[in-house]
C-alpha positions as CSV (number, residue, x, y, z in Angstrom):
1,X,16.6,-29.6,1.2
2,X,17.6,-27.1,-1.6
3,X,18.8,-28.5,-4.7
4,X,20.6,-26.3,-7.2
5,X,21.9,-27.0,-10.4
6,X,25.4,-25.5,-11.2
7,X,25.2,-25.2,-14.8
8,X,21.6,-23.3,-14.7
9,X,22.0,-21.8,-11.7
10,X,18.6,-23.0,-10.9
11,X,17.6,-23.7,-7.1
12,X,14.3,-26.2,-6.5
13,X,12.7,-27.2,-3.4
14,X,12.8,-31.2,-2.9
15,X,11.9,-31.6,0.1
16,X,8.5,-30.5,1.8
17,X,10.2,-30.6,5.1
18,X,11.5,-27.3,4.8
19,X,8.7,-25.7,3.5
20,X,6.9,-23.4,6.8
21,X,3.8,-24.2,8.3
22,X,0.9,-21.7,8.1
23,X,-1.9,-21.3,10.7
24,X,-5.6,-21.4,9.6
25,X,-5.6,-17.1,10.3
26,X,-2.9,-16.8,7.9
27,X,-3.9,-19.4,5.2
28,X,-7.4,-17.1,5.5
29,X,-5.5,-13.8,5.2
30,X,-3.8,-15.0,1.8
31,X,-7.0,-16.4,0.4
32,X,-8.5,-13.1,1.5
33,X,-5.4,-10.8,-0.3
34,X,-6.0,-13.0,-3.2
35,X,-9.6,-12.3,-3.6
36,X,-8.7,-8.8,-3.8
37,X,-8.9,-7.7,0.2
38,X,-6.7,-5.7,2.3
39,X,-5.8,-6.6,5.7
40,X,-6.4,-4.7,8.7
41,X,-3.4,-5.0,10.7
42,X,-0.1,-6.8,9.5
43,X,2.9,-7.9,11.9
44,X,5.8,-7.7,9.2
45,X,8.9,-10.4,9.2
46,X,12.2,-9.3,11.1
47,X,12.0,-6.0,12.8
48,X,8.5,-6.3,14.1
49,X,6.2,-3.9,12.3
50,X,2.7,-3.6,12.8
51,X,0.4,-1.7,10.3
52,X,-2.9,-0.4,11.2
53,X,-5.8,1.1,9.1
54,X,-6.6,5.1,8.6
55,X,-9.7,4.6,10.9
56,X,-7.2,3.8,14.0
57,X,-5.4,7.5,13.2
58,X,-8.2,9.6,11.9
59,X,-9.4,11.0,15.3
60,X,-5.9,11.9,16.7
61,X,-5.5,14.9,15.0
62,X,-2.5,15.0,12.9
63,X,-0.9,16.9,10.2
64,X,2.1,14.8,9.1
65,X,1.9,11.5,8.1
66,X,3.6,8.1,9.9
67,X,5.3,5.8,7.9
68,X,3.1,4.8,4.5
69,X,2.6,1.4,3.6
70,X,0.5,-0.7,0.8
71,X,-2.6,-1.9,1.5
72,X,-1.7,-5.7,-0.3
73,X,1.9,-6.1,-0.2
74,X,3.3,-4.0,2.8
75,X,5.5,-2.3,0.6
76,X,7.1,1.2,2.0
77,X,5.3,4.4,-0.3
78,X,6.8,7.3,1.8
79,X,8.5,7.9,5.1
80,X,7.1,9.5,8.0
81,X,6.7,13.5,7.9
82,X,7.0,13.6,4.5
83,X,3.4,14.9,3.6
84,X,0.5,17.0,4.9
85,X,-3.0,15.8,5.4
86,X,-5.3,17.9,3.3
87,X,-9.5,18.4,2.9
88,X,-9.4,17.7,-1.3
89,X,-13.0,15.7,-3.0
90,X,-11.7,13.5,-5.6
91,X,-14.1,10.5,-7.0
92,X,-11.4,7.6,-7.4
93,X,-12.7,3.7,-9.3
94,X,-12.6,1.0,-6.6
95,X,-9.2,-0.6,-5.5
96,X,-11.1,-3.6,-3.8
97,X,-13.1,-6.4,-5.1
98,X,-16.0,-5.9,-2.8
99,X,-16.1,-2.0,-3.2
100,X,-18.5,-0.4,-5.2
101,X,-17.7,1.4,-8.5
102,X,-16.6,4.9,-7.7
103,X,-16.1,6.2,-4.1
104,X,-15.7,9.8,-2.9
105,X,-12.4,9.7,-1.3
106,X,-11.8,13.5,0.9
107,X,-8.4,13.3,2.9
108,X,-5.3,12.9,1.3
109,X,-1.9,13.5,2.1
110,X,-0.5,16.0,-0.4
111,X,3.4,15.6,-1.3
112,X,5.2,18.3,-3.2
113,X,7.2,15.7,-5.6
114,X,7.8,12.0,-7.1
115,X,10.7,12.0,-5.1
116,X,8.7,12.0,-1.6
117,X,7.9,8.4,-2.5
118,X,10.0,5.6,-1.7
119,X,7.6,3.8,-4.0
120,X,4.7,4.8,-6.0
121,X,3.3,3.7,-9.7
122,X,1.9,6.4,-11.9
123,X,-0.9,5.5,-14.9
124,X,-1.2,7.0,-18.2
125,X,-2.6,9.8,-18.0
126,X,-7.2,10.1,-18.6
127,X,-7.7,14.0,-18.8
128,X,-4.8,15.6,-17.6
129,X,-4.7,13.2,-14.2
130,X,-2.5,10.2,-13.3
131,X,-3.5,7.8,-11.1
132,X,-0.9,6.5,-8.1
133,X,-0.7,2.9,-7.3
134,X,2.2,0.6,-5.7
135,X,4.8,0.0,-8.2
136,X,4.9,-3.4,-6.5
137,X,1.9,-5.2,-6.5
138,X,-0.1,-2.3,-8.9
139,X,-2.7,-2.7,-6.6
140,X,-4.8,1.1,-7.0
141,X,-5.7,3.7,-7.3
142,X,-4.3,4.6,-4.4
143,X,-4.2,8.8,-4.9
144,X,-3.6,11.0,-8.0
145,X,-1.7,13.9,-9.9
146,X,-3.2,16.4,-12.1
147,X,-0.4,17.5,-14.7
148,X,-1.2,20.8,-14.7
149,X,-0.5,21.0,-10.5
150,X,3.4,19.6,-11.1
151,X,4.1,19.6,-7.3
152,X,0.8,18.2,-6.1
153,X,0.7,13.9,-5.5
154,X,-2.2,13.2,-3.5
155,X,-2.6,9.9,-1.7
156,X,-5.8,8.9,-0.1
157,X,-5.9,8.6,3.2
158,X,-8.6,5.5,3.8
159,X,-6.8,3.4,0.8
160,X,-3.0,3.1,2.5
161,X,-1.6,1.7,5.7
162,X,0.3,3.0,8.7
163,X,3.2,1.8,10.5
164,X,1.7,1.7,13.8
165,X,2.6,4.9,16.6
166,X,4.6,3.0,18.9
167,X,2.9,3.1,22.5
């Protein structure tokens, strides 16, 4: 039951009842996301929506991305065909607890604007580059932006999800 005080506008939970059951895969995902992992495949609430890693797309030979999703939260980052895989070497700090310091990261998609997100975070800048993470759960770096290269966002291929090609 919900109970909801009219004067605070507060809502509280009261009743366990209500509250939904979680399966032992699912309890282990969280503790995983909490740790700092990423899941490998997510089924999304309402319209079903399964996302799947770069390693499931890399050998199909594409040029323009599928739908772009965060690693942690499943947040959107860009729509589909709205940037071009490119060959760019870029050594980015770890985004994952388990991950070593620095990794070489060499695919990104490349988007001509800010606007080509439908959510992104940007970092202050260290020597003329800003780092790209999800404006929702900050969880990065994700890609980057060198200042002096205005219409050139790159995000790294291996560090995002992908709405999955439908079969």
């Amino acid at each position: 039951a919900v109970v909801s005080t009219q004067s605070t506008g507060i809502k509280r939970m009261t009743d366990s009842t209500s509250m939904p059951q979680l399966s032992a895969a699912q309890l282990a995902e969280i503790q995983g996301l909490l740790a700092g992992g990423a899941p490998t495949s997510f089924t999304s609430p309402g319209p079903e929506k399964t996302l799947v890693e770069w390693s499931t797309l890399a050998d199909k030979n594409i040029d323009k991305n599928p739908e772009i999703y965060c690693p942690r939260c499943m947040s959107k980052i860009t729509l589909a065909d709205t940037a071009t895989l490119v060959e760019e070497e870029m050594e980015l700090a770890r985004y994952k607890v388990d991950a070593p310091e620095t990794e070489v990261v060499t695919q990104f998609w490349l988007l001509p604007s800010l606007m080509h997100f439908e959510n992104i975070g940007v970092t202050q800048m260290v020597k003329n580059i800003k780092f790209l993470s999800c404006a929702d759960c900050e969880v990065g770096p994700l890609g980057w932006h060198d200042i002096t290269q205005p219409n050139k966002f790159y995000l790294a291929a291996q560090r995002v999800r992908y709405l999955a090609p439908s079969t």
